[in-house]
N, C-alpha and C positions, 0 to 999 in steps of 0.2 A: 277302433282308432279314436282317441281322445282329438276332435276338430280342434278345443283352444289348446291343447300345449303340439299339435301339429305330431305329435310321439306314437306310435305302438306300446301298450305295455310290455315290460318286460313277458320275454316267452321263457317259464322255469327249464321246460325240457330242453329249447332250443338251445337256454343259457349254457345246460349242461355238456349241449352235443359242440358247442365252441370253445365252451373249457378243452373237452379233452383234444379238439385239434389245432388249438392253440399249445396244450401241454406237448402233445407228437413233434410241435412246430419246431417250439424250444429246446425238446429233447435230440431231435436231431441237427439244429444249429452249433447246441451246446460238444455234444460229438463230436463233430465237424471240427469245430475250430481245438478243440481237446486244449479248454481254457483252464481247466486245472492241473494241467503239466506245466505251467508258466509261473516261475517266481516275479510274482508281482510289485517287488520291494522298489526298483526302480521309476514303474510306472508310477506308486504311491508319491514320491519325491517328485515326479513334473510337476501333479496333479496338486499339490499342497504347496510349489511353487508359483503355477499360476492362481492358485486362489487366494495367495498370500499377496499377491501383487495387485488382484484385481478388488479385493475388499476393499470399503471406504474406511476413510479415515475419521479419526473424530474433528475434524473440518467440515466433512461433508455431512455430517450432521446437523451442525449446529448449521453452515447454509440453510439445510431447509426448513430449519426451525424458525431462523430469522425469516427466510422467505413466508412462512405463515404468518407472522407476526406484521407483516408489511400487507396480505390479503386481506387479513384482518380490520388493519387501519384503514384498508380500502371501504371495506365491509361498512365500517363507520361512517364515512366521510359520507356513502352515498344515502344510508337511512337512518344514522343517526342511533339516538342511545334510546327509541323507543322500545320498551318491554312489548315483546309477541314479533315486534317487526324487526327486528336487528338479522341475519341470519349466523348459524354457527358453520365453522368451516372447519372440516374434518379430513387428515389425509387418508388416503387409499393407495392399493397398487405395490409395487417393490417397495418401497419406504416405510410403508407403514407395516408391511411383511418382514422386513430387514433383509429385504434380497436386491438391494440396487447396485449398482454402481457409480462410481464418482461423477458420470455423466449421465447416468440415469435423469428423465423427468420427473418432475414432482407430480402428483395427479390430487387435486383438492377438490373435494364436494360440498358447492351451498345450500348448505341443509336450515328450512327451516320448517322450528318444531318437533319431534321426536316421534309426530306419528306413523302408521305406518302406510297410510293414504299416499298415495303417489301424485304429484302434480301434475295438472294435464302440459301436454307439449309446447301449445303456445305458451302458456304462464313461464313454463322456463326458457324457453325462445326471448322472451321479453326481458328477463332476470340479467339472462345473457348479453341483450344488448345492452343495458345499463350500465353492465361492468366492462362491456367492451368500449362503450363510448369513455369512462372516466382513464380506462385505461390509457388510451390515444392521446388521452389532452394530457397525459404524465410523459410522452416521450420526448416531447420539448424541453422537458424538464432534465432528461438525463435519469430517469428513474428505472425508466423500462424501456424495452425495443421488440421491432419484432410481432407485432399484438394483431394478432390472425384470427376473424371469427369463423370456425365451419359449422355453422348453425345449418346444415343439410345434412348429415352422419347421421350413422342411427341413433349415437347417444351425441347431441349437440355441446359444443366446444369451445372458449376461447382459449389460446395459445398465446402466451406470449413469454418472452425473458425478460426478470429480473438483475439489472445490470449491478444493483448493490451487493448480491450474489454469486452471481454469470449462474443461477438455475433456470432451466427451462420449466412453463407449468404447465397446465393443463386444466381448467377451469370447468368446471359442468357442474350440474344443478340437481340433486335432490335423489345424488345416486347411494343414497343408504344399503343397498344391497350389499354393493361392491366393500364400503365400509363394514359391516360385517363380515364378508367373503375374507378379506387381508386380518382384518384382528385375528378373525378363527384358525387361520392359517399362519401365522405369526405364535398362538399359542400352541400350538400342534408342533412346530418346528424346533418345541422346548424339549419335545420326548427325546429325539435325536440328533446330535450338531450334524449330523451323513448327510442329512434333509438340507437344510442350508447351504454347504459345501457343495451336494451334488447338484442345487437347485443354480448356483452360482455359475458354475463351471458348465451346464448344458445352456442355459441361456449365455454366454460369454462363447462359448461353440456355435449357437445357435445364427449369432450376431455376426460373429465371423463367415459364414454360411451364407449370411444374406436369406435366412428362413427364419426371422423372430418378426415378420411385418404383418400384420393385419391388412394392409392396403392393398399386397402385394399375395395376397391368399396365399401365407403360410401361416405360423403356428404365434394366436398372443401368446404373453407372458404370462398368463392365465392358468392357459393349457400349458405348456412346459410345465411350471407347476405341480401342475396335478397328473401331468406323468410322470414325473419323478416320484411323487408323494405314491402313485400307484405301484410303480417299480418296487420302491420301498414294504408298500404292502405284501407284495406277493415273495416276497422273498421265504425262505424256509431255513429257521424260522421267522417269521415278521419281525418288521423293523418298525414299523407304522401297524397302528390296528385299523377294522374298519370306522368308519367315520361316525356309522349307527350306534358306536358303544359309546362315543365321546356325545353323540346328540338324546341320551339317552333321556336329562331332564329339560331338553330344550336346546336352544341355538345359541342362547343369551352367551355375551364370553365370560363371566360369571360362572354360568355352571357348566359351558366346556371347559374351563382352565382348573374345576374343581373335579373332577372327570378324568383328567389328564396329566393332574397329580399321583394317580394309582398308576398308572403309565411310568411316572417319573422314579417312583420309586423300584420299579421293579430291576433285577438285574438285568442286563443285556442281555439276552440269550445269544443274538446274531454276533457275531463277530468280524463279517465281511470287510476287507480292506478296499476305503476309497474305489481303488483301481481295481477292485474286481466290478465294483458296482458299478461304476462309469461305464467298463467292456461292457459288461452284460445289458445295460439300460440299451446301448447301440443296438448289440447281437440280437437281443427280442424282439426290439421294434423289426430289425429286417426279417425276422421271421415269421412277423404278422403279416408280413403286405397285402398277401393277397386276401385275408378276413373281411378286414374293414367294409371291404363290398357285399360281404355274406352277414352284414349285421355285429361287427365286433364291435363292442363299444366298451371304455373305463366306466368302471360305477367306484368312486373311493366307498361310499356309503355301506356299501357291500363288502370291500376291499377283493373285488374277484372282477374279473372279466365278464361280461354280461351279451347276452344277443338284445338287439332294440334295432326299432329299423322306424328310421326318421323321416319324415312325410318329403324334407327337401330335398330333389335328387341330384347326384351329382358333388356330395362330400365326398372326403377325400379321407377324415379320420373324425372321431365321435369319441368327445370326453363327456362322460356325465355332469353338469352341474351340481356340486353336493347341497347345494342351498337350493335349488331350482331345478327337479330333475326330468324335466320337460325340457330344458334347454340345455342343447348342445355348443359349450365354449369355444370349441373347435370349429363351428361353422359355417368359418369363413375359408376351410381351404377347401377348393375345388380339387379335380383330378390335373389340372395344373400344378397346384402349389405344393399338392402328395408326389406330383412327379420328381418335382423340385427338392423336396425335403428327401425323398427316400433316394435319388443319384446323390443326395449330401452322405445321408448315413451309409449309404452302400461303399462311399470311398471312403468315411471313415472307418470303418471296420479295417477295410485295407491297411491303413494305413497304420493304425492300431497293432496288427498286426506283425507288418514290415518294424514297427519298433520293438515287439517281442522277440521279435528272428533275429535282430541283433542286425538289420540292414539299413536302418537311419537311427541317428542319435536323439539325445532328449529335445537338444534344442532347435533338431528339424521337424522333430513332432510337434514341439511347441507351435512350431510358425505354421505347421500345415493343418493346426485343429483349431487353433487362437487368436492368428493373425490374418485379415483381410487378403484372399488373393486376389492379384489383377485379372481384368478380364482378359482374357487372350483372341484379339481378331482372327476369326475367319480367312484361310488364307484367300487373295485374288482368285477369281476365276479364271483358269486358263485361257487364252485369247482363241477367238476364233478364226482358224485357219482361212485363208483367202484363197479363193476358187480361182483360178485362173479360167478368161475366156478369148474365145477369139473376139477381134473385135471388129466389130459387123454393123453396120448401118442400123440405124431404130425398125423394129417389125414393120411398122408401116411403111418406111420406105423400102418395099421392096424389091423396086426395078434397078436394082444396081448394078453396074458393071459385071461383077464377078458373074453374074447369073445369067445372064442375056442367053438369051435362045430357051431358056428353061423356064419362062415364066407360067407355062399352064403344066410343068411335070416336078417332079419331086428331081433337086441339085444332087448328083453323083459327086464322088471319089474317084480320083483318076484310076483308082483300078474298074470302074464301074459300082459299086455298091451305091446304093442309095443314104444323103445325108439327111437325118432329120433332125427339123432345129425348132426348138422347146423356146416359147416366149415367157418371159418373167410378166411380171405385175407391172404395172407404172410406166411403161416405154421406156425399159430396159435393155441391155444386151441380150441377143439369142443364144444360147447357149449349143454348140453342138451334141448331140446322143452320145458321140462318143466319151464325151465328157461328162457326161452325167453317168456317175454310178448306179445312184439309185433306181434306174432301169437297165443294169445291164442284166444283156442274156446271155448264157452260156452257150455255147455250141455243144454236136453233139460229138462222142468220139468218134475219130474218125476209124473207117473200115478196114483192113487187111490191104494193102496198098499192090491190089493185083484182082481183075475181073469186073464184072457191070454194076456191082455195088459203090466198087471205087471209082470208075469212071462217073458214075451220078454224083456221087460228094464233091469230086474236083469243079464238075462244071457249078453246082448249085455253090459250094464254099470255096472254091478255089486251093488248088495246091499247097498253097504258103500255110495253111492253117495246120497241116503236117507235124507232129513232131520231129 
């Protein structure tokens, strides 16, 4: 066990022995649903419907371009046009991947310097208050609104909106990783447009699902990502190669986008439509479920399924870092947020389905994969029934009329039985025996209605108890 990256290394055997019941998993999922008897030509046309609606426009481009350009003046006003100390501000995240949305955030890192020293916490704790304080004194101004520091997060933050815009951003300091992580990923998504489409259309699922929240331990935008990009890989033949052939002279984007070029040129081998790969990306995840707890983990690097088993217990799914593979991107869903995501995917399949049978149309699929559903309340709890009791003087008063002459013997029943009366809590009403179920006793049958068996049951239970 490596103690600083918290990981196992990979185990080659184990890897091997979860391949093949992962490949069982899929082979009998794929069976199952017999997704290659299904003309997929309709589902193809949702699917390039909603993506065509939900891509940005060259509007929202240029928003966040200007939004940088206004960070930037920030950048200035607060240190000025000194050389070493000015810092540069770099985007990250869906925008700089080209996978957002119109409403997507901006995500910008103040980098200063190019090295690859990390700053310690406080320094950028401080960086952050500076920019959160200039910010605040700008929304008097009509500039900006909204300007939230959570300088407590793992990676510290200020939030705020640009109203010259209406982008939301996201502020943090010295996250160079991440900036590498979106270029690499950004040129990688040149080999295949599938990549972009289907990275589009599962986060836009994902969001509708209410399972794309980090806060909320499901899945960042990170990891969708890079299970799509996995999905991609494993396809037969691949779509995506593994990561290692592309980092063969390094990480630089440089010599992956030179790397990546021998990628671009080659023919397509894969031919899969949209909409088989969208099913199938659902279908496997549901056929994984129960691994993840046996050590499944993505490795793009690899572009294969891997065994690794993570020192934090209590994940829910394990994507490899391909820049960092000691850390797990996924690690913030618990077996909460796996519950959550995999009742998401379990009805989508469903419902995937119900649209291949021909039992809901395009545009009821659309709203059940793409648009927000309402929560639906719990119904009321049934009321609870009201006991009926006699109603009888408080326990303590005992001596009351009805009772007289009985007060050192247990109260009869005019037929003679004996009544016994059960007190509540709190100086309550007593409740008769007979009315309480929860001690009743049965009797027993009665005997053959002729000789000394029967005469003993009459005297002890009386006649009337007779059928």
């Amino acid at each position: 066990m490596d103690s600083r990256s918290g990981v196992a290394e990979e185990n080659t055997v184990s890897s091997k022995g979860i391949r093949k019941k992962v490949k069982n998993s899929e082979s009998v999922a794929l069976q199952r649903y017999k997704i290659d008897t299904y003309n997929l030509v309709d589902l193809d046309k949702v699917l390039n419907d909603v993506y065509c609606s939900c891509r940005p426009v060259s509007a929202d481009y240029e928003a966040r371009k200007d939004t940088l350009k206004h960070i930037n003046a920030l950048a200035f006003d607060i240190y000025g046009d000194s050389k070493g100390g000015r810092p540069v501000l770099k985007a990250y995240g869906s925008f700089a991947m080209d996978m957002f949305f119109a409403r997507s955030d901006l995500d910008v890192s103040i980098n200063f310097g190019d090295g690859v020293s990390e700053l310690p916490r406080d320094s950028k704790l401080q960086i952050l208050e500076r920019f959160g304080e200039k910010l605040r004194s700008l929304q008097g101004e009509g500039h900006v609104r909204n300007v939230v520091s959570i300088l407590s997060a793992r990676v510290p933050i200020v939030r705020f909106l640009d109203q010259r815009t209406s982008v939301e951003c996201d502020l943090a300091v010295d996250s160079k990783e991440s900036v590498l992580n979106s270029r690499i990923i950004q040129i990688i998504s040149q080999i295949d447009d599938r990549f972009q489409k289907l990275c589009l259309l599962i986060k836009h699922w994902a969001k509708a699902h209410d399972v794309n929240s980090a806060l909320r331990n499901t899945l960042n935008s990170i990891s969708i990502t890079l299970l799509v990009a996995h999905h991609l890989q494993t396809q037969d033949p691949p779509i995506l190669p593994p990561f290692s052939l592309l980092f063969k002279d390094g990480v630089d984007p440089p010599n992956v986008e030179k790397r990546t070029q021998e990628f671009l040129n080659r023919e397509k081998r894969n031919k899969e439509s949209l909409g088989r790969l969208f099913v199938t990306f659902f279908v496997k995840l549901q056929s994984v479920e129960f691994l993840w707890r046996q050590g499944l983990c993505v490795s793009l690097r690899s572009g294969l399924w891997i065994s690794k088993r993570w020192r934090r217990a209590g994940v829910g799914i394990n994507v490899e870092d391909f820049l960092d593979v000691s850390q797990n991107v996924a690690r913030v869903v618990n077996d909460r947020g796996a519950k959550k995501i995999y009742s998401s995917i379990n009805q989508t399949v469903e419902e995937l389905f119900e649209f291949l049978n021909g039992k809901i149309d395009g545009a009821h699929l659309k709203d059940k994969l793409f648009v927000p559903q309402p929560l639906v309340e719990p119904p009321p709890p049934p009321p609870v029934p009201q006991v009926e009791v006699y109603h009888q003087p408080p326990h303590h008063n005992y001596r009351c009329d009805e009772f007289k002459g009985h007060h050192n013997k247990r109260p009869r029943f005019g037929n003679g039985d004996h009544i016994t009366v059960r007190h509540r809590h709190g100086g309550e009403e007593p409740i008769h025996a007979a009315d309480d179920d929860s001690h009743a006793i049965d009797l027993p049958p009665p005997p053959p209605p002729f000789g000394r068996v029967y005469r003993i049951y009459c005297d002890k239970f009386g006649p009337q108890n007779l059928p």
